[in-house]
Structure formats: C-alpha cells, structure tokens
C-alpha positions in Angstrom: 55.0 0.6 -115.1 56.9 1.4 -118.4 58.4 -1.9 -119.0 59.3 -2.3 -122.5 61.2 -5.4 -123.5 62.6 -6.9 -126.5 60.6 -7.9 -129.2 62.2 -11.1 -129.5 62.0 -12.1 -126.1 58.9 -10.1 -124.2 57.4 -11.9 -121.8 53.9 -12.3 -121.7 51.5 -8.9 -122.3 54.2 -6.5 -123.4 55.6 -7.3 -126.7 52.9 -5.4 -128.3 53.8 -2.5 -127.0 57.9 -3.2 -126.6 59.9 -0.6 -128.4 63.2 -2.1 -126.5 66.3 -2.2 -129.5 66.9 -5.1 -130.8 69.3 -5.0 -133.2 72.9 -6.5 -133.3 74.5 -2.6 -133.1 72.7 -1.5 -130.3 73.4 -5.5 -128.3 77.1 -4.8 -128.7 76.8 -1.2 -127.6 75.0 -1.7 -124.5 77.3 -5.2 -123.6 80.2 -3.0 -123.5 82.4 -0.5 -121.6 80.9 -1.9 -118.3 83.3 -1.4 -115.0 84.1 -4.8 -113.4 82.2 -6.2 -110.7 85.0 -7.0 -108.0 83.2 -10.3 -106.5 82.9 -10.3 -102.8 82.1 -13.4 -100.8 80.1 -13.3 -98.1 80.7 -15.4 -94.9 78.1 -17.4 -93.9 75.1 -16.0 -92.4 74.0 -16.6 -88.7 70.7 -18.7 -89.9 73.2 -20.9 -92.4 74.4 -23.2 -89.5 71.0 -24.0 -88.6 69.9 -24.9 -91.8 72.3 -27.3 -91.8 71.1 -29.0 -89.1 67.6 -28.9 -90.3 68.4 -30.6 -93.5 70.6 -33.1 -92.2 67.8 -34.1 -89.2 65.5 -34.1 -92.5 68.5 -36.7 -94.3 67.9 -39.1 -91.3 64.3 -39.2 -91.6 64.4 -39.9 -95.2 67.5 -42.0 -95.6 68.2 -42.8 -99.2 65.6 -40.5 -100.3 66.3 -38.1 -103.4 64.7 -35.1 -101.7 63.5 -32.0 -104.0 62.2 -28.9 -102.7 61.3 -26.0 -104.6 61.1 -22.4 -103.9 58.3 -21.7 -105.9 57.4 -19.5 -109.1 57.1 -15.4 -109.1 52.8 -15.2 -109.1 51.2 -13.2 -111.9 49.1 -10.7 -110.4 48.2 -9.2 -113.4 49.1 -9.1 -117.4 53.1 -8.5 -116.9 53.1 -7.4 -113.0 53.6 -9.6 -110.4 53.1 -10.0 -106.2 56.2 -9.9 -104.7 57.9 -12.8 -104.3 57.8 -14.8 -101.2 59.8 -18.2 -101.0 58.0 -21.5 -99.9 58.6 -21.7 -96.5 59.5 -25.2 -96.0 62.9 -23.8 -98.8 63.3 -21.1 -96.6 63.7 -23.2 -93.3 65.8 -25.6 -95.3 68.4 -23.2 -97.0 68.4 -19.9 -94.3 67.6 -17.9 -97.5 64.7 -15.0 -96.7 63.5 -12.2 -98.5 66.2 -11.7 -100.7 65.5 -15.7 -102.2 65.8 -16.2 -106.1 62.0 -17.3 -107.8 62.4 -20.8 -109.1 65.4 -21.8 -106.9 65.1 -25.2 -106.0 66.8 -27.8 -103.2 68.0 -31.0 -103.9 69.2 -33.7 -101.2 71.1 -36.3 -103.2 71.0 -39.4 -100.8 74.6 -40.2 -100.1 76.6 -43.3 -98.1 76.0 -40.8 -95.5 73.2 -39.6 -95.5 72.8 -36.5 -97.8 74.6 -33.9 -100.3 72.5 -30.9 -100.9 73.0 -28.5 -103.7 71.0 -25.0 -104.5 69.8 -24.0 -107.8 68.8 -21.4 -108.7 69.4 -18.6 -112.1 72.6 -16.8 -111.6 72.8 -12.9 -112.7 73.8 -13.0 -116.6 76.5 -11.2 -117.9 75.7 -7.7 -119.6 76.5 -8.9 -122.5 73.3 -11.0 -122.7 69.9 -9.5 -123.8 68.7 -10.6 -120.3 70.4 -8.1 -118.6 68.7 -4.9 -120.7 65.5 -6.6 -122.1 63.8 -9.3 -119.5 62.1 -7.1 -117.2 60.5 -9.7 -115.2 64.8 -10.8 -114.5 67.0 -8.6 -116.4 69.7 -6.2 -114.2 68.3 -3.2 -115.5 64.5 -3.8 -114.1 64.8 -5.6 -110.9 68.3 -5.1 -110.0 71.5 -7.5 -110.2 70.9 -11.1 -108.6 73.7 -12.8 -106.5 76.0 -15.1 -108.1 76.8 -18.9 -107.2 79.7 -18.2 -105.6 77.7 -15.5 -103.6 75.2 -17.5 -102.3 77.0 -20.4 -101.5 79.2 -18.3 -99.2 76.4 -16.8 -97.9 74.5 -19.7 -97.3 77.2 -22.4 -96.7 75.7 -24.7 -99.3 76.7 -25.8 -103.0 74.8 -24.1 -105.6 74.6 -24.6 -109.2 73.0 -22.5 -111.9 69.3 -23.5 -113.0 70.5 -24.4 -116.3 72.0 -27.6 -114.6 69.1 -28.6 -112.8 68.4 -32.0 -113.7 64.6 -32.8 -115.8 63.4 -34.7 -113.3 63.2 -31.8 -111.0 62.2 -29.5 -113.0 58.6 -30.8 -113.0 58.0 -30.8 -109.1 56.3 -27.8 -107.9 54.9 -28.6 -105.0 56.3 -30.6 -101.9 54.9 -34.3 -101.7 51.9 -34.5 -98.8 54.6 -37.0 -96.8 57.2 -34.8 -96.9 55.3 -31.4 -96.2 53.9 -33.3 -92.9 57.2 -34.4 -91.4 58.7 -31.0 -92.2 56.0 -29.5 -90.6 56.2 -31.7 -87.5 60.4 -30.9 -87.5 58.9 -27.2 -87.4 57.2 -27.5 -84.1 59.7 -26.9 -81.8 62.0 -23.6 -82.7 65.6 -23.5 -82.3 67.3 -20.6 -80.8 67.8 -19.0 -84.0 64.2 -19.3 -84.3 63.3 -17.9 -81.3 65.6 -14.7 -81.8 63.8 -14.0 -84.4 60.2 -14.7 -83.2 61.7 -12.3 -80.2 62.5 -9.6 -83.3 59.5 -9.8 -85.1 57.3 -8.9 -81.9 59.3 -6.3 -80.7 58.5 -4.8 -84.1 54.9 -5.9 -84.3 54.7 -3.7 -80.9 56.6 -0.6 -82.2 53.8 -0.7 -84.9 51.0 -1.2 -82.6 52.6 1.8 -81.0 52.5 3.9 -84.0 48.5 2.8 -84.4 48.0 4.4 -80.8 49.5 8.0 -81.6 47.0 7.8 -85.1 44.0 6.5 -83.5 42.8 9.6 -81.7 42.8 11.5 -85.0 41.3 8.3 -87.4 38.1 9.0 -85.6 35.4 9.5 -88.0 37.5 9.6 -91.2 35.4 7.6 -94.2 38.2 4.6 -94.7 39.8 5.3 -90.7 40.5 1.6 -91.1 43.1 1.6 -94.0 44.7 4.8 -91.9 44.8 2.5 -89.0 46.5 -0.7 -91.7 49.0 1.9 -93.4 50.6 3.2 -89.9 51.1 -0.6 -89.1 52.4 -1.4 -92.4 55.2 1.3 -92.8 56.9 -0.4 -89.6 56.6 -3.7 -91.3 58.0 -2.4 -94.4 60.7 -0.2 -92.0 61.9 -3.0 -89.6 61.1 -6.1 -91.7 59.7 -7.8 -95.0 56.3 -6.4 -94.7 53.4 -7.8 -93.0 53.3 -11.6 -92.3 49.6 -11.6 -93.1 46.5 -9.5 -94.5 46.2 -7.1 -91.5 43.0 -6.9 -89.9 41.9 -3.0 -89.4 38.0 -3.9 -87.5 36.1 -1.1 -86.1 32.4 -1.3 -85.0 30.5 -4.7 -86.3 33.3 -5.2 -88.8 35.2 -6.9 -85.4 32.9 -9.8 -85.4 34.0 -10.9 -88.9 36.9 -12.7 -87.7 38.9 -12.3 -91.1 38.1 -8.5 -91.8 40.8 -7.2 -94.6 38.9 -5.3 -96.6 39.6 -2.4 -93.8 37.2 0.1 -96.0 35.4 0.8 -92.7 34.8 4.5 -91.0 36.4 4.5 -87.3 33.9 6.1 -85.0 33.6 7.5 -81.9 32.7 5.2 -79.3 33.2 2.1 -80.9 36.0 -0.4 -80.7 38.7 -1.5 -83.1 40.4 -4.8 -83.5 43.6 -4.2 -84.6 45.3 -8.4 -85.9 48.5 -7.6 -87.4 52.5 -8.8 -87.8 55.3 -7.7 -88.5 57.3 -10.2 -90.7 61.6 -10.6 -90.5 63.3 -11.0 -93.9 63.9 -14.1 -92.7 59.8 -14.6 -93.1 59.7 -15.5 -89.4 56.4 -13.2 -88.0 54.3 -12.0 -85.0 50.8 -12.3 -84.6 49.1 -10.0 -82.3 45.3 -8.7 -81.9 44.5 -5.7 -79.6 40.9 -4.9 -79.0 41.2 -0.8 -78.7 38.5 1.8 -77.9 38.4 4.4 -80.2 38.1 7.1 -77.9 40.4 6.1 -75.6 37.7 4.6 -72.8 35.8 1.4 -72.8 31.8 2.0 -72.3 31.2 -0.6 -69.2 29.6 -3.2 -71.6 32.5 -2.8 -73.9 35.0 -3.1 -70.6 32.9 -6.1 -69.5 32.9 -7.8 -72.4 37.0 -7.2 -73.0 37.5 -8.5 -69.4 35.9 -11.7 -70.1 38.2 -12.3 -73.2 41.4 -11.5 -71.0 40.0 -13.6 -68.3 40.0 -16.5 -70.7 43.5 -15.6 -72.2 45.1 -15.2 -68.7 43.6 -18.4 -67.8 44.8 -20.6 -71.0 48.2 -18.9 -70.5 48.2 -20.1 -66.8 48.3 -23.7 -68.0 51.2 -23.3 -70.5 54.3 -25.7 -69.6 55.9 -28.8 -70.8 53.9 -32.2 -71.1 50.4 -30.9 -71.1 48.8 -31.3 -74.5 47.7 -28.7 -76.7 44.5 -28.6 -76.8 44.3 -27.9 -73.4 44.5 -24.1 -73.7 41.9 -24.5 -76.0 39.6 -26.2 -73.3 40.9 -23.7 -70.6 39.9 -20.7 -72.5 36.8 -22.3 -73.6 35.8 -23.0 -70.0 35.8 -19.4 -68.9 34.0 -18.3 -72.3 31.4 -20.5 -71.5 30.8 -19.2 -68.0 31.0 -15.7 -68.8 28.5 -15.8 -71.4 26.1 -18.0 -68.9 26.6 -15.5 -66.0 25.2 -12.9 -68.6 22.1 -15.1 -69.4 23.2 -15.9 -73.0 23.0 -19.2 -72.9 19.9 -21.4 -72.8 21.5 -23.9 -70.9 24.0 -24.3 -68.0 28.2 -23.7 -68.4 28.8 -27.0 -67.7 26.3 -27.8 -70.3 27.6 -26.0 -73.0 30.6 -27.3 -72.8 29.8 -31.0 -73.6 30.6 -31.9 -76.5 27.3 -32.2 -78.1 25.8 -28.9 -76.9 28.6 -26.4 -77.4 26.2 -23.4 -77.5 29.0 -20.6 -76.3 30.6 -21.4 -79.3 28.3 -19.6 -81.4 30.2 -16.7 -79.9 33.0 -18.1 -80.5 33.5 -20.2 -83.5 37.4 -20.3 -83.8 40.0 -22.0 -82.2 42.5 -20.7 -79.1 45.9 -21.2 -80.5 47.9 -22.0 -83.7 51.5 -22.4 -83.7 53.6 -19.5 -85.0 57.0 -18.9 -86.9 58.0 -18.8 -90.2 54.4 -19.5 -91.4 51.6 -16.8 -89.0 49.6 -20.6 -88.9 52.6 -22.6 -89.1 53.2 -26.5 -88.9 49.8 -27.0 -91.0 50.7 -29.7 -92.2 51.1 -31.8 -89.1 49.5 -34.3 -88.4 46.6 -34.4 -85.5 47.7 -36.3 -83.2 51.7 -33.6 -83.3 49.4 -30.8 -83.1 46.1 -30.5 -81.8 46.7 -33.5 -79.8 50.3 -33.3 -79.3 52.2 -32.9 -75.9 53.7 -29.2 -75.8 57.3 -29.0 -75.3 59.9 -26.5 -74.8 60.7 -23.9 -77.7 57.2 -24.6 -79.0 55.5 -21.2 -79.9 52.0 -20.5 -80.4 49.6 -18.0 -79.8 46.3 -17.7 -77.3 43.9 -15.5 -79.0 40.0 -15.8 -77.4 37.6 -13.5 -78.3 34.1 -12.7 -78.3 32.3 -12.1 -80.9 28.5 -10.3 -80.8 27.1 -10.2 -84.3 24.7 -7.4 -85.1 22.1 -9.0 -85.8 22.1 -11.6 -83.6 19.1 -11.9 -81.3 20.3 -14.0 -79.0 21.7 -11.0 -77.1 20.9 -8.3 -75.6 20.6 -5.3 -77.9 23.7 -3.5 -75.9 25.9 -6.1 -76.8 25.2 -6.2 -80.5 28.3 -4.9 -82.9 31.0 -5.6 -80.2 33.7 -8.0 -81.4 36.8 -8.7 -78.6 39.9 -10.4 -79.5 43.6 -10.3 -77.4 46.0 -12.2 -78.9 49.6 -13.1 -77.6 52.4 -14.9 -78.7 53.6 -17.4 -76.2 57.1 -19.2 -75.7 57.1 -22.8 -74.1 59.7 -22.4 -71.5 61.4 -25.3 -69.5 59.1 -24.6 -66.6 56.3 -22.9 -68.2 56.3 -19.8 -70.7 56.8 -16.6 -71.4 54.4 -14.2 -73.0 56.4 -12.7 -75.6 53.7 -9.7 -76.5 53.4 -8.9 -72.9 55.0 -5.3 -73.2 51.7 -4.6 -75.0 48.8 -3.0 -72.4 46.3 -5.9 -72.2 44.1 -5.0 -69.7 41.4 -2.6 -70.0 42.8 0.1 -67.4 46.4 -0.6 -69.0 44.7 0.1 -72.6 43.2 3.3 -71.5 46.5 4.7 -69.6 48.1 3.7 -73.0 45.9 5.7 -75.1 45.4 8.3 -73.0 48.1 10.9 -74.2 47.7 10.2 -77.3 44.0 11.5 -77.2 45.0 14.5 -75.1 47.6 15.5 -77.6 44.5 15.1 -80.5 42.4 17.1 -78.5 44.8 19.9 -77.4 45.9 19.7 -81.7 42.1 19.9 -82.7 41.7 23.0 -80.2 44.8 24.9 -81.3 43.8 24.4 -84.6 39.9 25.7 -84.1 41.5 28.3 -81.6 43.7 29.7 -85.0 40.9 29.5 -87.4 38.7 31.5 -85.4 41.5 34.5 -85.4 41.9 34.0 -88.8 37.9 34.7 -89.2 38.0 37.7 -86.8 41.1 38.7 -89.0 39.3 38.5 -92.1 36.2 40.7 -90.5 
C-alpha cells in the first residue's frame, strides 16, 4: 500500500513516511473545481421493513430502556492496514444495514411514551473541501471511496440518522452490547423471518455453485504441494462473486488433516486416494451465510472402508433429520445422531463396551470419535444465537422458521490405536442446512450429492475430463519430442 497522509493528521504508522501536501495553497487547490454531486435518495430497502419490526419487538421487551448498540470499530490487522470491516451482527439485524455498513456507526433506542424512537449514527462523507477527503486514508474519499450521506442512508434504511459528531458522550463509551441484552437479542434471533429465510435460501444456493466449482478443480488438485488452498481459493472466488465473501475460515482437509475438526491452515498436499473435507459458506452482503461440509474422495471413488465409514455418518445425518418438526426439543437431533454413531462404531468392534452402554451418560466412549456437537443454529452469525440462553437453545422446543444445521461425522485420528490400522487418517463430516417447516423441514443443501454413489456420479466427469486433459497433453509432448529428434 502507498498510503501517504498528511503530516498533520496521519493516522497511526504513516506519518513518518507521509509526503501528502499540507499547505494552505495546495488545501484550496484540491477543495476546488469539484462537479456537484446530484443527491439521490434511495427508497427503502427490502430488509428495512423488517428491521423495523425487530427493533420495535426489541422496544417491548425493554420498555423504557435507553438501548445502545454499536456497530463496532475497523480492526487493526497490522501498522496502518486493517481487516475488512464486518458490522456487529446484532446492528446488522437491528438496522438492515450489510456489507456496505459505516465502522463506528452506532443505534440508539430512545425510550419513548410509546415505546421507542431509534436514530443511526454514524460519520457522514466530508466535503472536499476538508483535509479528510484527500489525506485520511483509513476514511478519506480518495482512499476508500465516497461514504453515503444521512439523507442516503436514512432513505435507504427507513430510519433517522444523525452524524457521529452528535452522538451523545454517554454512548460513545459502549463498545460492546451488555450480556442481558446480547441474550435476548440472540433468543429474538432464533426463529427467522421470511426475509431471513430468503436469504438463508441465497446464501446456499451460492455455497452450492461453489462446491460445484471445487468438483471441476479437484481432479486436477491431486498431488499439488498446497492442493488444499487450490481447493479454498475456487470456493472463495464464488463467495467473493455472489456475496460478501466467506461467512467463516473455510476448511480445505485432505488426508489426517480431516480429523482436526477446525483445519484452516489448508497448507496440506491433496493426494490420490485420500479424502477431503471440504466446510465452507458463502456469506450475502446482508452477512446472512451457509454452512455446508462435503466429505469428497479425491479420486473420484470411495475405497470400501472410506465408503463404509461415509455411510455411517449419512446414516446418522439422515436419521437426526428424520426427527426434525415443531415441538420436539433440540437436542434431540443431537441424541438421534448420536444413537446411530454409537452403534456403528460398536458393530465395527470399536468400542469396549455395548451401544447402549456408550451412550449413558457416564460412559460416552463413541464420543471419542466424535467430540462435537450435531447442530448449531445458523443465519446471520455461521454459529448464531450464542448468546442464548440454555434452556432457548440446547434445551429449547424447535419451532417453525428455526434454522440449524446437522453435521455428524467421524473422526479416526492417526494415531489413534483404538482402531484398526485401516481406519486410521479418515475424517467424515456431511453437513446440511435445515429449515423447520410447519410439519417438519426441509433440507435446504439437499441439491448437493450426499450419498456415496451420488458423490461419485458427481465427480465423475469431472475426473474423465482431467484424465482425457492430462492425456492430450502427454499425447502433444510426446510429438513435440519426436519433432525435436
């Protein structure tokens, strides 16, 4: 980066090497002769009406309550550069604003007779006749681009804004929502509305064009030194093509690097023969994401412990997802997926005990295979609702417009002597995204191939078109070296 900014008013790490003008001749010069800006305003977006609702069902639960929630800060990543910037989400669900949000914006809920009158602040573009506009490159026009006004936004959004000057000093001191308030936002956050779930319907339906573009790639990863980051950057150009970016760190695990459930480094070779777990999302600019694992063979078959072994984790997934509907609680898929894990694993003489044994809830020995849980909820947070409280999430009834996902696995370590050597280095997972319907639910990811015959027919071309490229191409060098002769 060749950010130089003005001596006077560098931000932190560049004003020793700033050569940005500074003088009163060259201020007036480059404040001037500027076309106008016709101001359009926008009508309100589809997600403003929404947010609406959500903060006044959030002004009944806290009546009389000043309410302040902040957007958050641009993070440093290092000396004058910075991540990029992702709003908090509980701001996010509160205002409609996504990707294109302002760092440092902040909500405020005045408690009114009536409940509450919200207001948006946030740092209006300056005019070019400031020194922002030229010198500021962490917010000037000339580095990052011009930033919406008030009027803008609060067409845009449907809300009042005011500029950040105005905020009062109060506010300006809370950075972080208070525990009380994150919770019950969170719980609010449990059931989607049908905004929600348009977008959630979206974000898959790019997740799977990406999961597409890892199949054509795959055959011809094989054996490259760092296959695994090939693998992450064709899943990450559809991200950055049909949304935000990614929702999360994608995981990229081929080989043993599958049974290390939060894999990112994705520095791995991607052999021949082995398997790859593939855990990646594709976020909206609305922040709302997918979460999706495929369990992939490399080569395009399964080996029959590999196949075995991936039909035990669908099994279990097919088998939570049965039990999905209105009124059960949630940590019944949980149980339901753990029920098969732990008789798969005893059929195969893993366990030193009986299924029924394991799964009491002293012994638990199939867990070791196992260590996570079945399902998290999903939406504008991959893990989202967090902050709920146990007995809204884990132990909550599931409802309609509730989505989660149900994601077993199996996990074999390499080392681990408590299976057979065969076994060792294979790491399963199959993870869908799942709509509580009124009657049930709907697999949202199900246009993904999820068994293994439906994986391999998937693949298929796409290693015949490798193979028939590789040939062609050792088919033309060897008439090149006959040429040559």
């Amino acid at each position: 980066m060749n950010a130089e900014d003005a001596q006077h008013e560098a931000p932190l790490g560049t004003e020793n090497r700033s050569t940005t003008p500074a003088s009163d001749t060259f201020q007036k010069y480059i404040g001037s002769n500027w076309a106008d800006r016709p101001e359009q305003i926008p009508s309100p977006r589809e997600q403003a009406s929404y947010a609406a609702a959500r903060r006044e069902a959030l002004s009944k639960a806290h009546p009389g309550k000043r309410i302040v929630i902040p957007a958050g800060p641009m993070k440093r990543r290092s000396n004058d550069t910075f991540y990029p910037f992702r709003a908090d989400s509980a701001f996010s669900w509160l205002t409609g604003w996504g990707s294109d949000s302002e760092p440092d914006s902040v909500l405020v809920m005045e408690p009114t007779a009536t409940g509450h009158a919200a207001t948006l602040y946030f740092r209006e573009r300056a005019g070019r006749d400031s020194d922002e506009f030229y010198a500021n490159s962490d917010i000037g026009e000339f580095w990052i681009g011009p930033r919406p006004s008030l009027a803008q936004v609060a067409g845009d959004l449907g809300i009042s804004t005011k500029h950040l000057d105005e905020l009062p000093e109060a506010d300006k001191s809370v950075t972080e929502i208070p525990e009380d308030l994150a919770r019950d936002l969170s719980e609010m956050r449990l059931v989607k509305d049908e905004y929600e779930i348009s977008e959630m319907r979206e974000a898959v339906a790019s997740t799977i064009r990406g999961f597409a573009d890892i199949a054509r790639v795959l055959p011809a990863v094989a054996g490259n030194t760092r296959g695994e980051r090939l693998v992450e950057g064709a899943f990450a150009s559809r991200a950055r093509l049909e949304g935000n970016g990614v929702g999360y760190g994608t995981i990229a695990a081929s080989g043993a690097h599958a049974c290390i459930l939060h894999w990112v480094t994705n520095d791995g070779v991607v052999n021949e023969g082995d398997l790859i777990l593939i855990d990646a999302g594709v976020e909206r600019d609305s922040y709302y994401t997918a979460d999706v694992t495929r369990t992939l063979p490399v080569s395009g078959t399964f080996t029959p412990v590999q196949r075995k072994v991936y039909e035990a984790v669908r099994e279990a997934a097919d088998a939570a997802f049965a039990i999905v509907k209105p009124g059960i609680t949630f940590r019944d898929v949980h149980n339901t997926a753990m029920a098969v894990i732990a008789q798969k694993t005893s059929e195969w003489g893993l366990l030193p005990v009986t299924a029924e044994e394991a799964l009491l809830p002293e012994n638990q020995h199939h867990r070791r295979y196992m260590v996570h849980g079945t399902s998290h909820h999903l939406g504008i947070d991959v893990h989202d609702c967090a902050q709920a409280r146990r007995e809204m999430y884990m132990d909550g009834i599931v409802k309609e417009g509730m989505i989660f996902t149900i994601e077993p696995g199996l996990y074999f370590q390499p080392d681990d002597l408590t299976v057979p050597e065969e076994y060792r280095g294979i790491g399963v997972r199959i993870e869908d995204d799942i709509l509580v319907t009124a009657t049930g639910a709907e697999n949202l990811t199900i246009a993904l191939p999820r068994t293994a015959d439906d994986v391999e027919a998937w693949l298929a071309p796409h290693v015949a078109a490798t193979k028939a490229a590789k040939a062609a191409q050792l088919k033309a060098e060897s008439l090149a070296k006959k040429k040559r002769k």
